[in-house]
C-alpha positions in Angstrom: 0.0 0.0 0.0 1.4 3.4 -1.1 2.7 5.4 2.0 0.2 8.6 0.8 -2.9 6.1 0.9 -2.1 4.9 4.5 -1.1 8.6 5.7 -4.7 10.1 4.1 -6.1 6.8 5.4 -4.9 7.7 9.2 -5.4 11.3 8.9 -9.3 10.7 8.0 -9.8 7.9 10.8 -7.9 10.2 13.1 -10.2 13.6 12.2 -13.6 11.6 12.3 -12.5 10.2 16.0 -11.7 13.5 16.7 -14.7 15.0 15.9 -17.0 12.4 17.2 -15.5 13.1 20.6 -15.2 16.9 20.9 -19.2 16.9 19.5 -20.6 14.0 21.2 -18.8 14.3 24.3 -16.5 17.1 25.1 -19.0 19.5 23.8 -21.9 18.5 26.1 -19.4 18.2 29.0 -18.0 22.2 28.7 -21.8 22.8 28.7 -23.0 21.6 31.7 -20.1 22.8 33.0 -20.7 26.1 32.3 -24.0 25.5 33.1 -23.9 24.1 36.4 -21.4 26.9 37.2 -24.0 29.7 36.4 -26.4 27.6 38.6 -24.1 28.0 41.5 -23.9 31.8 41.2 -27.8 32.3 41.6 -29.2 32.6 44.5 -31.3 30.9 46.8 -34.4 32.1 45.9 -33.8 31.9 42.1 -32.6 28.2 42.3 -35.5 27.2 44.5 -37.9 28.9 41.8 -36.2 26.7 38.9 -36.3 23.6 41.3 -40.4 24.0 41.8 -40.9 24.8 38.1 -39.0 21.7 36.8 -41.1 19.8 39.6 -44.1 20.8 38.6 -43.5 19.0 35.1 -43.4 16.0 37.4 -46.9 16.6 38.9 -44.8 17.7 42.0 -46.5 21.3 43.8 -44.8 23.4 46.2 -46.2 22.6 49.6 -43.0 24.3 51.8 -45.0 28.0 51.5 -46.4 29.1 55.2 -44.9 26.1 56.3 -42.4 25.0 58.9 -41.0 22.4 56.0 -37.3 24.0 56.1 -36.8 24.1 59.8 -33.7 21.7 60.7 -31.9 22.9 57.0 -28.2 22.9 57.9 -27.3 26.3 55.9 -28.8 28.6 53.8 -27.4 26.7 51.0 -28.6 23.2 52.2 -32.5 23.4 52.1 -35.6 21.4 52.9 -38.7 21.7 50.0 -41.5 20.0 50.8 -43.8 18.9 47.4 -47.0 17.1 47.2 -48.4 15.1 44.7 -52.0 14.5 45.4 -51.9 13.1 48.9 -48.6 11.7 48.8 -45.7 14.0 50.5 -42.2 14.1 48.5 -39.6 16.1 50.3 -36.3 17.6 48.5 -33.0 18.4 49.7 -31.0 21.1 48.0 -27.3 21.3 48.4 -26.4 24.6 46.2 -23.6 24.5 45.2 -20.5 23.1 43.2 -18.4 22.3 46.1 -20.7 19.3 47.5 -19.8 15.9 47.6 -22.5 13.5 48.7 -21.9 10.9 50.8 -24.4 8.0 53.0 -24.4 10.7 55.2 -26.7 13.2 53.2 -28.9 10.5 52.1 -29.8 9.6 56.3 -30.4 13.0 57.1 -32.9 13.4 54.5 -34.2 9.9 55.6 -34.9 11.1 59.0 -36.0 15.0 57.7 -38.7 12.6 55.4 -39.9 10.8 58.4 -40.2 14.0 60.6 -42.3 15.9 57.7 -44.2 12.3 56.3 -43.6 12.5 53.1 -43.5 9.2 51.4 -40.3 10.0 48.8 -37.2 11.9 48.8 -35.0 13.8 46.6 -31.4 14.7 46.8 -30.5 17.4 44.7 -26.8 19.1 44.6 -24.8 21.2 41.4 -22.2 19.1 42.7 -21.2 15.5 42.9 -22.7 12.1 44.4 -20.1 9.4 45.5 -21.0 6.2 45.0 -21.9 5.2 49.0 -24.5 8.1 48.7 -26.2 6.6 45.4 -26.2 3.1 46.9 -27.4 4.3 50.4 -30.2 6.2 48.4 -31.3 3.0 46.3 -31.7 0.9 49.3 -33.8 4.1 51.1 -36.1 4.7 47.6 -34.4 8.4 47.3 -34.1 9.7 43.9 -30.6 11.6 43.2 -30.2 14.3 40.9 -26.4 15.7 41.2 -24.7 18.0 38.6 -24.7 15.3 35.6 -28.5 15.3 35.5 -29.2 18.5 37.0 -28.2 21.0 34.1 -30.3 18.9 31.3 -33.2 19.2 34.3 -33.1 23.0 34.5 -31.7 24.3 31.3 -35.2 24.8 30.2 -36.0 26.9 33.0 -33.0 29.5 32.5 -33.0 32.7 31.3 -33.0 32.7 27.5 -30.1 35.2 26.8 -27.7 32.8 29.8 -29.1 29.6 27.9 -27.8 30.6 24.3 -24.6 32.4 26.4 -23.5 29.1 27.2 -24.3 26.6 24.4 -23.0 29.2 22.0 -19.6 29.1 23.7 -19.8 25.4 24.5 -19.8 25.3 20.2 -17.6 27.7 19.6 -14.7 25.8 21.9 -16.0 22.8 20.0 -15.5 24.4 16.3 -12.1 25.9 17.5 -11.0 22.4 18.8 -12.3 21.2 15.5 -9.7 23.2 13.8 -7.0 22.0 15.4 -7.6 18.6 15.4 -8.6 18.9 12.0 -4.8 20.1 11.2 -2.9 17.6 13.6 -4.8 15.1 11.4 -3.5 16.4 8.1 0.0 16.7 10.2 -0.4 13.3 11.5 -0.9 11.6 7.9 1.8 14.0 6.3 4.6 12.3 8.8 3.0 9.1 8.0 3.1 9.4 4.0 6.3 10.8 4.1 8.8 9.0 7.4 7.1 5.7 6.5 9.5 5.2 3.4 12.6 6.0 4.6 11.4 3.8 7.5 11.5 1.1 4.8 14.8 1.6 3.6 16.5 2.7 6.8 18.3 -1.0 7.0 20.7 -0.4 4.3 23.6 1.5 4.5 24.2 5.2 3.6 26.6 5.0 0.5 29.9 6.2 1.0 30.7 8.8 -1.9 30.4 6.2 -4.9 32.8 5.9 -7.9 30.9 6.1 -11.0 32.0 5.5 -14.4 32.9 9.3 -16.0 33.5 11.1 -12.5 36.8 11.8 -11.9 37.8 10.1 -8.4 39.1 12.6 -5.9 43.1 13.2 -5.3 45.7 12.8 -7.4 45.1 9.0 -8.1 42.9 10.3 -11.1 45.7 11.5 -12.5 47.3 8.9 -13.2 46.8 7.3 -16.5 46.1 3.3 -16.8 49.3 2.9 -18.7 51.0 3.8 -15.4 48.6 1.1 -13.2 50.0 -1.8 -15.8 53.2 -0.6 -15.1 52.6 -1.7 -11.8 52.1 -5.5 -12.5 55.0 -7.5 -11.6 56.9 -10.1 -13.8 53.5 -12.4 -13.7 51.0 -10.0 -14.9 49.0 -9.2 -11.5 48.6 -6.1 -9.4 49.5 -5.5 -6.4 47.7 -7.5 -3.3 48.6 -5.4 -0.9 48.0 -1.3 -2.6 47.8 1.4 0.0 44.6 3.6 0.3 45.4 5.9 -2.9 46.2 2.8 -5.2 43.3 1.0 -3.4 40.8 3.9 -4.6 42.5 3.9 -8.3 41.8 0.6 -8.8 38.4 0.4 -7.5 37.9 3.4 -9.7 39.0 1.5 -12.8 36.9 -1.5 -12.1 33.5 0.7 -11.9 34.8 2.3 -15.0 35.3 -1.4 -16.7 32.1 -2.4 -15.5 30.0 0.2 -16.5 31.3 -0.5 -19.9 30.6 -4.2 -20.3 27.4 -5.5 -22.1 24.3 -5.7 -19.9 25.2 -3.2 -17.9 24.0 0.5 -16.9 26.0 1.6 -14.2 28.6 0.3 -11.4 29.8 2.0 -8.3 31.0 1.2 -5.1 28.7 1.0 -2.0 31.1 0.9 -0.2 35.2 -0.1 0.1 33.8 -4.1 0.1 30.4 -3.9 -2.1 30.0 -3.1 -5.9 26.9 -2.2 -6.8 25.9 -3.3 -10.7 22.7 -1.9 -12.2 22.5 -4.6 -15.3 20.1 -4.3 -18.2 21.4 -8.1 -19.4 21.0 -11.4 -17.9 22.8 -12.8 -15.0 24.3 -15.6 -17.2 25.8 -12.6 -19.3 27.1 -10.0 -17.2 28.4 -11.9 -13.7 31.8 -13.9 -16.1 32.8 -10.4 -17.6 32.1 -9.0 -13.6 34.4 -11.9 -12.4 36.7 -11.8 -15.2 37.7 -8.1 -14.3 38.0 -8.5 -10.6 40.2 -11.3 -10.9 42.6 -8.4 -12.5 43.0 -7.3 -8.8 43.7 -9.3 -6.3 43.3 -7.0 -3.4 39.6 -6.8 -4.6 38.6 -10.3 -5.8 36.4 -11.2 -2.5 35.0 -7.9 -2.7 30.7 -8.4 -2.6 28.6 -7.6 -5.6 25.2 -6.4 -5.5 23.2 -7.4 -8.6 20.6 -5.4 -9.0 17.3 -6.6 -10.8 16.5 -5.2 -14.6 14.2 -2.6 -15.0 10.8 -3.7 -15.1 11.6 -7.4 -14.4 10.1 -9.5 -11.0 14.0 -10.7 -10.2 15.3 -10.3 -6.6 18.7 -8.0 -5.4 21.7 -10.7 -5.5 24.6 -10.6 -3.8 27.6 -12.7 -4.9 31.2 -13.2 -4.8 33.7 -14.6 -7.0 36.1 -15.8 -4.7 35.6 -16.1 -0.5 39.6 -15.9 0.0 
């Protein structure tokens, strides 16, 4: 699979993940957060008057007025509402405010505040938070509780228009800017992919070490030198020398590519590196690896050198590596 199809591939998965949370999820939480927060700032009066009017779509009244029902209330933030429904008696307990945590310890007072008034059904209502012993202790007693996860979506349709649309327009507008900028670590995210993934795949092989190619001149003053000067060299029986220093080393090595480049079936030859020739071939194997063979055996400091055949153009054949002699 192409790099660029797997990078546009990850960036779109990424983006729609992206957008699926900061819509379905973040967006609704940074709501009632801002939601429950404005619910904190009212005051008692005002939060009791949203309390009663989202009762009353329960068949719930307000019995508390003229009535002793919030004697024993703890603070002026921690009240008692008593609510009718018919016959039947159904007290509330309202912690306002963010910083509450419930615990079993709410849910008996309101047990004992519901026997003292005879009401039949409790509810424990808080902005804030209900640990788990108060929602277990509440489900054994039959006492509803409504903490700040359920309380926003229970009075939003009681607040002020112009604080309503106040808060679900920001809520989207953080959502559309966090849009953005997922939106562009996507396209980021798939741009490494489509483009580090390659050199991923070829990071195994080594980094070429300044290669001799046939027509370039090799550096120093080896290229100086004509060949006539390098047969010169031979001894009595016709072979080089076994043993060249660096400079003669790089002449000959020079010479070979050059010889090689030359030869039928071949493109190009170069050295990967001081051990490894690399041979582009346009010709068969059978062809081109006897005249390969036939002019490193010229040299004998560079007849176990390693050649790397590489594949014709267009062809299914493998990379090859071979050597002519092993010592």
């Amino acid at each position: 699979m192409s790099s660029w199809i797997l990078g546009l591939a990850l960036a779109v998965l990424a983006a729609v993940l992206a957008v699926i949370y900061l819509w379905l999820v973040r967006r609704p939480e940074t709501e009632t957060a801002a939601g429950l927060r404005a619910l904190a700032n009212l005051r008692w009066r005002e939060f009791a008057t949203l309390i009663a009017q989202a009762m009353q779509q329960r068949g719930l009244r307000d019995a508390s007025h003229g009535t002793d029902a919030q004697a024993g209330a703890d603070s002026s933030n921690s009240q008692l509402l008593l609510m009718t429904d018919g016959d039947s008696r159904c007290l509330l307990s309202c912690k306002h405010g963010m910083a509450y945590r419930l615990r079993s310890g709410s849910v008996d007072e309101l047990a004992g505040a519901m026997d003292l008034a005879g009401a039949r059904s409790g509810i424990l209502l808080t902005e804030g938070r209900a640990e788990r012993e108060a929602l277990s202790a509440a489900a054994e007693r039959g006492i509803e509780v409504i903490d700040g996860r359920r309380l926003w979506p229970l009075l939003k349709p009681y607040m002020p228009a112009d604080t309503t649309r106040r808060i679900v327009n920001a809520a989207t507008a953080q959502a559309k800017r966090h849009t953005f900028i997922a939106l562009g670590g996507a396209l980021v995210l798939g741009l490494l992919v489509a483009v580090v993934l390659p050199q991923m795949g070829s990071g195994g092989e080594p980094a070429p070490a300044a290669p001799v190619v046939a027509g370039e001149p090799a550096a120093g003053p080896a290229a100086a030198k004509p060949a006539a000067a390098i047969a010169a060299e031979a001894d009595d029986t016709g072979t080089l020398d076994a043993d060249p220093d660096d400079e003669t080393l790089a002449r000959y090595q020079g010479d070979i590519a050059r010889a090689v480049t030359g030869m039928a079936g071949v493109s190009r030859a170069y050295w990967l590196t001081r051990a490894t020739l690399v041979v582009d071939r346009i010709g068969s194997e059978q062809v081109v690896w006897p005249q390969i063979c036939a002019e490193l055996e010229r040299y004998p400091a560079l007849r176990t050198v390693r050649v790397q055949l590489n594949p014709r153009p267009d062809s299914e054949d493998k990379v090859r590596w071979r050597q002519c002699r092993t010592m």
